[in-house]
Residue frames as qw, qx, qy, qz and C-alpha x, y, z in Angstrom:
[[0.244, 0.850, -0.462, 0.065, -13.64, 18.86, 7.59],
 [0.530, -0.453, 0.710, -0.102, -12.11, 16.22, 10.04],
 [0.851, 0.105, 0.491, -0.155, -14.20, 13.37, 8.15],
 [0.533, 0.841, -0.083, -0.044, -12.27, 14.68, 4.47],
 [0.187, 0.757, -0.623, -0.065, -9.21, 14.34, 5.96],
 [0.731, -0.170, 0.661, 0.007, -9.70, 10.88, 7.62],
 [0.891, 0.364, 0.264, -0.070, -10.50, 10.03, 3.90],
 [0.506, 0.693, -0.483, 0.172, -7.06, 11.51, 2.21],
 [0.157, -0.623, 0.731, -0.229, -5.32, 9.82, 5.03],
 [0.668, -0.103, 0.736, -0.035, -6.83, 6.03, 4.28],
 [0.809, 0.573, 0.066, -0.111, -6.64, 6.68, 0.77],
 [0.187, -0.868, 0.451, -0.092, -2.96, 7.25, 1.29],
 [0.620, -0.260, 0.725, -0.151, -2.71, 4.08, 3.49],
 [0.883, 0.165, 0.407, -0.167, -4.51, 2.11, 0.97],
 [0.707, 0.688, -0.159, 0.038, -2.14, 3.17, -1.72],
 [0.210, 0.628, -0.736, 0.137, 1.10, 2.88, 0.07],
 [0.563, -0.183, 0.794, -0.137, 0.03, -0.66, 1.24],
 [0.873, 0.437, 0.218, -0.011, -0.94, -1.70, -2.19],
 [0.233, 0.842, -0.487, -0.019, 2.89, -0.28, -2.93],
 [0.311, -0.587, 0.714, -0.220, 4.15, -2.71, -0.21],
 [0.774, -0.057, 0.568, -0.273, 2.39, -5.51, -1.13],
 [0.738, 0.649, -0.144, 0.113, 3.29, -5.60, -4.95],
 [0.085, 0.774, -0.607, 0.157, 6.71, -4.96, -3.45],
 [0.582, -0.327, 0.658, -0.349, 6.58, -8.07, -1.40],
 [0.874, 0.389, 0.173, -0.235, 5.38, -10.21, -4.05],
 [0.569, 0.709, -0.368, 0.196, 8.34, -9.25, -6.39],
 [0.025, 0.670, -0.710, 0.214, 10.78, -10.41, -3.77],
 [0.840, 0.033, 0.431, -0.326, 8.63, -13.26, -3.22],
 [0.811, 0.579, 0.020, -0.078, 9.03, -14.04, -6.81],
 [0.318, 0.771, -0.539, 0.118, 12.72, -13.17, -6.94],
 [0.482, -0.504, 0.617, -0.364, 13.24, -15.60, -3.74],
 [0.774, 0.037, 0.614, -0.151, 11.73, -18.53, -5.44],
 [0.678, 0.649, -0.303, -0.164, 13.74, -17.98, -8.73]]
């Protein structure tokens, strides 16, 4: 049970850091228009 949730809690992670990092980019991108 424990190990099931580690996994919904670093899928989570992995999706709200793939949020942040696409986010970053775009302001990257906007910065160097």
């Amino acid at each position: 049970m424990p190990q099931m949730r580690l996994d919904e809690l670093l899928a989570e992670l992995q999706v709200r850091l793939t949020a942040v990092l696409a986010t970053r980019d775009r302001v990257h991108a906007l910065l160097e228009a």
